[in-house]
C-alpha positions in Angstrom: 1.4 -18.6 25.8 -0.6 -19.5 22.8 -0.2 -17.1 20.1 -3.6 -17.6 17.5 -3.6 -15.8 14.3 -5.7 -13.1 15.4 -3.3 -12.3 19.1 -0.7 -12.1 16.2 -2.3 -9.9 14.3 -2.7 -8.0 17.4 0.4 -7.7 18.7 1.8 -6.0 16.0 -1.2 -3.9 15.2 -1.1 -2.6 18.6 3.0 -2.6 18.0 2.8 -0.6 15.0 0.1 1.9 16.5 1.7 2.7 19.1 5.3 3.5 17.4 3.0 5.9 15.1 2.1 7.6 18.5 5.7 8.0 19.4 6.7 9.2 15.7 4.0 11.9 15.8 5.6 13.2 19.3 8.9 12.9 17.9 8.8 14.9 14.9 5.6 17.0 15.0 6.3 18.4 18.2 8.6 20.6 20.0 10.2 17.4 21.1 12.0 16.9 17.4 13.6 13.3 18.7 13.6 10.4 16.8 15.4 6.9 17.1 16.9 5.4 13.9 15.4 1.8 15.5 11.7 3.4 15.6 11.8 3.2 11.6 13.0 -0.2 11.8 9.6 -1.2 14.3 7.4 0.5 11.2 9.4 -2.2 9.0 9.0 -4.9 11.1 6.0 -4.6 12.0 4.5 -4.2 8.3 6.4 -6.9 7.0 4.4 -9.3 9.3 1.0 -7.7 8.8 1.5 -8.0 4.9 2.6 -12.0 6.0 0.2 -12.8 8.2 -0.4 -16.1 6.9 3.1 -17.1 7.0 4.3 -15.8 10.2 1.3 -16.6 12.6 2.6 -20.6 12.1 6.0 -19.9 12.4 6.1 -17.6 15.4 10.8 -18.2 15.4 10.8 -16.6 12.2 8.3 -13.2 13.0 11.1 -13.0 16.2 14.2 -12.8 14.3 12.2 -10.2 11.9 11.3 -8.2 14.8 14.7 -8.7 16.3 16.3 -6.3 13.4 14.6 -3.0 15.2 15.7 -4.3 18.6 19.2 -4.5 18.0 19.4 -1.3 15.7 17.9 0.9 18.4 20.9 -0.5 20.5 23.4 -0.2 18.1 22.1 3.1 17.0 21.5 4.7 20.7 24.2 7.4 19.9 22.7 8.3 16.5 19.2 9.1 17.1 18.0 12.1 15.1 17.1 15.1 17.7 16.9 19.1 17.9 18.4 19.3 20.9 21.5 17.5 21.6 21.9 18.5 25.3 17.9 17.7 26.4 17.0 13.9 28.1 15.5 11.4 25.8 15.4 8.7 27.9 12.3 8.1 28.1 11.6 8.1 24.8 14.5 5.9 23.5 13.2 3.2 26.4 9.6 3.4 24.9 11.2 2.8 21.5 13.5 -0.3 22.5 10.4 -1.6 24.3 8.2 -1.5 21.5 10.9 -4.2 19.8 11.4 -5.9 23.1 7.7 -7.1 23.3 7.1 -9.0 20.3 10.7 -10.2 20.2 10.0 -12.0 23.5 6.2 -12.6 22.7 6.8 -14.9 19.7 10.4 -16.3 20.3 8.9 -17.7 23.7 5.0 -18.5 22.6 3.6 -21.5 20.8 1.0 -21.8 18.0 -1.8 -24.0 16.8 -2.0 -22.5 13.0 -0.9 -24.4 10.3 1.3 -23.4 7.6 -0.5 -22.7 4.5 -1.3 -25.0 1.5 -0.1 -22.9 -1.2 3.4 -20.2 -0.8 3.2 -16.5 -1.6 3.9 -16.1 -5.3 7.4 -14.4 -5.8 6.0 -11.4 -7.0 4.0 -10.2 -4.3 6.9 -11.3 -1.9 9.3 -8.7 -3.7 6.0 -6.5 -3.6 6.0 -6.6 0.0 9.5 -5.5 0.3 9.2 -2.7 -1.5 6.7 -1.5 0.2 7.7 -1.9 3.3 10.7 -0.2 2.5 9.2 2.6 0.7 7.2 3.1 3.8 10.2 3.3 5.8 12.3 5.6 3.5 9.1 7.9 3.8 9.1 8.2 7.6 12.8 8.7 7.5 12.7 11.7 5.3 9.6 13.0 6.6 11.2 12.8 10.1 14.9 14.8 8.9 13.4 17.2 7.3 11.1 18.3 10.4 13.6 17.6 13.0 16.6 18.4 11.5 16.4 19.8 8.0 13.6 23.3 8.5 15.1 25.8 10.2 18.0 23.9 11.8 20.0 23.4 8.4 18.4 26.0 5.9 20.2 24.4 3.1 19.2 21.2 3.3 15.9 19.4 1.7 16.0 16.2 1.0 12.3 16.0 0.8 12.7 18.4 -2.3 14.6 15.1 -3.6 12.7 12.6 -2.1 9.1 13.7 -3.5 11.0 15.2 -6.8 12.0 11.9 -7.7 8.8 10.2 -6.4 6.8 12.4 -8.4 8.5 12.3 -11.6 9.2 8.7 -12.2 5.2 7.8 -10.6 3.6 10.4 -12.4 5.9 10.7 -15.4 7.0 7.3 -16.2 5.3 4.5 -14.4 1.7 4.8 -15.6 2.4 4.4 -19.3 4.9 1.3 -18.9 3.5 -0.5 -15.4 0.1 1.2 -14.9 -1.3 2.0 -11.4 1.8 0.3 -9.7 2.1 3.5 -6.8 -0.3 2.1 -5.3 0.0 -1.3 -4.2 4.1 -0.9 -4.5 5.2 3.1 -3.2 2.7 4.3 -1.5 2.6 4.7 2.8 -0.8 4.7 2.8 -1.4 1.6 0.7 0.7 0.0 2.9 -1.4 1.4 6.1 -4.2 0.0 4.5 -3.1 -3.2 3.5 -1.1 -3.6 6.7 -2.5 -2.1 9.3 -6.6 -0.7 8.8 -7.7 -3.7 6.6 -6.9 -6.1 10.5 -8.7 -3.3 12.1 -12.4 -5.1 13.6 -14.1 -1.7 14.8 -17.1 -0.2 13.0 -16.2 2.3 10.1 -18.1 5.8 10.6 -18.5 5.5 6.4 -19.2 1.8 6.4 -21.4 2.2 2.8 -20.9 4.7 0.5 -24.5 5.4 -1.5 -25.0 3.0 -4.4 -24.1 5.8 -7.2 -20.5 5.9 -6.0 -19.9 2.5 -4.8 -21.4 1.1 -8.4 -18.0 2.4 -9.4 -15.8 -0.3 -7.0 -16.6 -2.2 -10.3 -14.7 -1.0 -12.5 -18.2 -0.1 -15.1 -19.2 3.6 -14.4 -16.9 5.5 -17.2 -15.3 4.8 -20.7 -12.7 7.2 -21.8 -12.3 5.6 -25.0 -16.2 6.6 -25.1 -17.2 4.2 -28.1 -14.5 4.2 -30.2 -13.4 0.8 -28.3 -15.9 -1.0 -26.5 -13.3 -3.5 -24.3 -11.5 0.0 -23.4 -10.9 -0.1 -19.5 -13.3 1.5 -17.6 -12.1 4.0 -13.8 -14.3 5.5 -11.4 -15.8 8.9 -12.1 -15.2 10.3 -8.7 -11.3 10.1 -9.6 -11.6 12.1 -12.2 -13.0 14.7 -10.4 -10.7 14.5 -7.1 -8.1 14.8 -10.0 -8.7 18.1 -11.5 -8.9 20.2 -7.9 -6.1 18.0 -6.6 -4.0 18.7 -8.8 -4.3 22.3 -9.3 -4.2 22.8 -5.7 -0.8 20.3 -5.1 0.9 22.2 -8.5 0.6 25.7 -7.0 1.6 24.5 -3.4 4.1 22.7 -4.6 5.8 25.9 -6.5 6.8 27.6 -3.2 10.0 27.4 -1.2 8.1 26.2 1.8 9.2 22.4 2.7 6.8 20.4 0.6 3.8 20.6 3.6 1.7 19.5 0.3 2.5 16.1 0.0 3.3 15.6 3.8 -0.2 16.9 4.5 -2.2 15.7 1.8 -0.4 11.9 2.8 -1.1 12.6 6.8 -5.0 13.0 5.3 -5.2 10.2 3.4 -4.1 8.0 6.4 -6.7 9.8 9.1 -9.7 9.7 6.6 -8.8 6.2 5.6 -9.8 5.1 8.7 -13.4 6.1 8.2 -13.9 4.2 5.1 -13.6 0.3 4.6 -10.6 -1.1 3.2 -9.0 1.0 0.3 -12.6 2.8 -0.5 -11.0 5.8 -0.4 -8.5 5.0 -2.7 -10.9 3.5 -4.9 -13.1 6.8 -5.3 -11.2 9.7 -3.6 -7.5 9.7 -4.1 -6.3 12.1 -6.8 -2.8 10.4 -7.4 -4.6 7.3 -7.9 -7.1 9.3 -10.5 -4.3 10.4 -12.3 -2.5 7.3 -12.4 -5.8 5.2 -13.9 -6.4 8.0 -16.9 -2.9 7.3 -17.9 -2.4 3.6 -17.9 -5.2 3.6 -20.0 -2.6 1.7 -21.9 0.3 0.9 -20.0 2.9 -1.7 -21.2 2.1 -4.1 -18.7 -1.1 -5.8 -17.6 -2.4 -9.0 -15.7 -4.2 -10.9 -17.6 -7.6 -12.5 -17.6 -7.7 -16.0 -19.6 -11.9 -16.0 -19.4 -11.8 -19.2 -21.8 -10.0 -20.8 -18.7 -12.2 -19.6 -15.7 -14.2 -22.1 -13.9 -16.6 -19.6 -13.0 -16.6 -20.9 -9.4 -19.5 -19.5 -7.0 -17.3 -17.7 -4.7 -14.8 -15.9 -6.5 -11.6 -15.7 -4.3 -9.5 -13.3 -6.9 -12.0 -10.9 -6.7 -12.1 -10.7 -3.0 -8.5 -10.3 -2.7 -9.0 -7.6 -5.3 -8.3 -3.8 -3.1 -9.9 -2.3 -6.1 -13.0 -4.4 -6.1 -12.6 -5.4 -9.8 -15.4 -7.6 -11.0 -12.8 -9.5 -12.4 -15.2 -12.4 -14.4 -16.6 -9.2 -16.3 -13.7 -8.5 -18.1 -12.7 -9.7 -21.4 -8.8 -10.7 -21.7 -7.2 -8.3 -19.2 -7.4 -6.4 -15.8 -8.8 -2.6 -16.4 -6.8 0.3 -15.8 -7.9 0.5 -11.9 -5.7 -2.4 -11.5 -2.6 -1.5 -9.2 -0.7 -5.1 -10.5 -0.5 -6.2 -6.9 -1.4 -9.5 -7.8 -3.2 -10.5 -5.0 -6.2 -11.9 -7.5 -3.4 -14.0 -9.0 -2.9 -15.3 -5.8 -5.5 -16.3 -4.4 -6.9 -17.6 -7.5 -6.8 -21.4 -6.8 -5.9 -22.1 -10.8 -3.1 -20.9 -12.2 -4.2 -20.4 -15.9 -6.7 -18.5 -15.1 -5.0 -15.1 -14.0 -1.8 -14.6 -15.8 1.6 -12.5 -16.8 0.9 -13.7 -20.5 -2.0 -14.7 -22.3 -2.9 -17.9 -22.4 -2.8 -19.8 -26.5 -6.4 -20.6 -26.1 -7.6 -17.2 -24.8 -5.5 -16.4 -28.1 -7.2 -18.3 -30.0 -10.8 -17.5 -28.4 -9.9 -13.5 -29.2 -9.2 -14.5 -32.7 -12.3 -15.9 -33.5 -14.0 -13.3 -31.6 -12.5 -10.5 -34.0 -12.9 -12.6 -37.1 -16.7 -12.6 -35.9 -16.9 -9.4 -35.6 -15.5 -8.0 -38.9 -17.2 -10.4 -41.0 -20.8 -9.5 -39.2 
């Protein structure tokens, strides 16, 4: 069987959405079962869809990857995560091996026509993809004890207390004012949904255009914090700012009672449903009230990618920005990537140049910022 890029991509959409179905019967239900290998099909199949270029021409490679969850639901059959240790799973733990069985079989046995690609992933956004994946997994997992096992089965233990006390802390804490809006190309689940998963899906989004007032904003030019004290201040979108303020009032006074955190399981659960009415990462872009609070505080973060402009070709078709999930009009900025970047480096990427988008500034964008200034203060 020929296996094109798009049968590819829908094997393990199809692969991934229907292992969603079975996690949502597993844990939100009275069923409360859940195979350790099912976690391991979320990996797998992410890992590809955040590949896709790499995989779909090397169909032996995407087998062994999806051959990890096949074996680990094997291995693991005794150690599946359940309520009720004397009901009949079967079913279940077949439907779970089976969803590993089928692209195991589908690309270790099919052929391909695609081509490997001219130019490798860059390093970073290979360890990006990692991370991800794995904070996606390490999500389900806890999300899945703590409503199977953990609430009302063993009152004294919450490891989602720890799990989204950590999170929380170090991403709303710490990470914004040394790396910026890293959560959310690098932790978050539904960042990886939408990179993974809804940005392949073909049907017709419900919200397909937002009204021109709020989707001016994708550009990164609607609001100044910095007001005019500094004109090359970053600019963020508006609508944040507002999500922000009832968000997190509402997620603060949740969060303070000794129910499992439903907050953050809920308000994550939402952001995955509605995501799939808007295009790729809209709603993140303008709705999202972590990602709000994140872009007011790496108004100056540490780190930032940076824009040479002095060596931009200005080509017609601007790649970088199209890679861009945050819709940054990238050629608009002076020497650096505003604070609505998430440093995911996919404009790095698929830049065809590499001066033009950077880790350090380039000498002669140096230079061209020195003159600039000296301009500047002597008009």
């Amino acid at each position: 069987m020929n296996i094109t890029k798009q049968r590819f991509i829908a094997i393990n959409k199809y692969m991934i959405l229907a292992a969603i179905v079975v996690y949502f019967i597993g844990v939100f239900t009275p069923v409360k079962y859940l195979q350790p290998g099912l976690i391991f099909v979320f990996g797998a199949g992410f890992f590809c869809m955040l590949h896709i270029k790499f995989f779909s021409s090397r169909l032996r490679h995407a087998a062994h990857v999806w051959l990890f969850p096949f074996i680990t639901t094997i291995v693991w059959y005794p150690l599946s995560l359940q309520r009720n240790p004397d009901a009949d799973y079967t079913l279940l733990y077949a439907v779970t091996l089976l969803l590993s069985a089928v692209p195991v079989c589908a690309f270790m046995f099919g052929s391909t026509d695609e081509k490997p690609g001219k130019k490798g992933r860059l390093p970073i956004v290979s360890a990006r993809t990692v991370v991800q994946t794995g904070f996606f997994m390490g999500w389900a997992a806890v999300t899945a004890f703590v409503y199977i096992r953990g609430v009302g089965y063993y009152p004294d233990t919450r490891p989602d207390l720890m799990f989204w006390g950590l999170f929380h802390v170090s991403t709303a804490a710490l990470f914004p004012f040394i790396i910026g809006r890293v959560l959310c190309s690098w932790m978050c689940p539904n960042a990886t949904m939408q990179d993974a998963l809804y940005k392949n899906m073909d049907f017709k989004r419900p919200l397909s255009g937002l009204t021109r007032a709020i989707d001016e904003q994708s550009h990164a030019t609607s609001m100044n914090i910095a007001g005019t004290v500094d004109k090359t201040a970053p600019y963020l979108p508006f609508t944040l700012l507002l999500v922000w303020f009832v968000g997190f009032n509402m997620e603060t006074i949740w969060d303070l009672t000794s129910l499992p955190w439903w907050p953050a399981i809920a308000f994550m659960m939402l952001l995955m449903i509605c995501s799939v009415l808007f295009p790729w990462r809209k709603l993140c872009t303008h709705f999202c009230w972590l990602s709000g609070y994140r872009c007011l505080a790496a108004q100056n973060s540490l780190w930032r990618i940076r824009y040479n402009r002095s060596k931009c070709r200005d080509c017609k078709r601007c790649l970088a920005e199209e890679a861009c999930p945050f819709y940054i009009d990238i050629r608009n900025q002076d020497n650096e990537m505003p604070a609505t970047c998430c440093l995911c480096f996919s404009c790095m990427e698929a830049c065809p140049f590499d001066d033009v988008i950077t880790f350090k500034r380039d000498p002669a964008e140096k230079a061209r910022l020195k003159a600039a200034s000296a301009g500047a203060s002597s008009g």
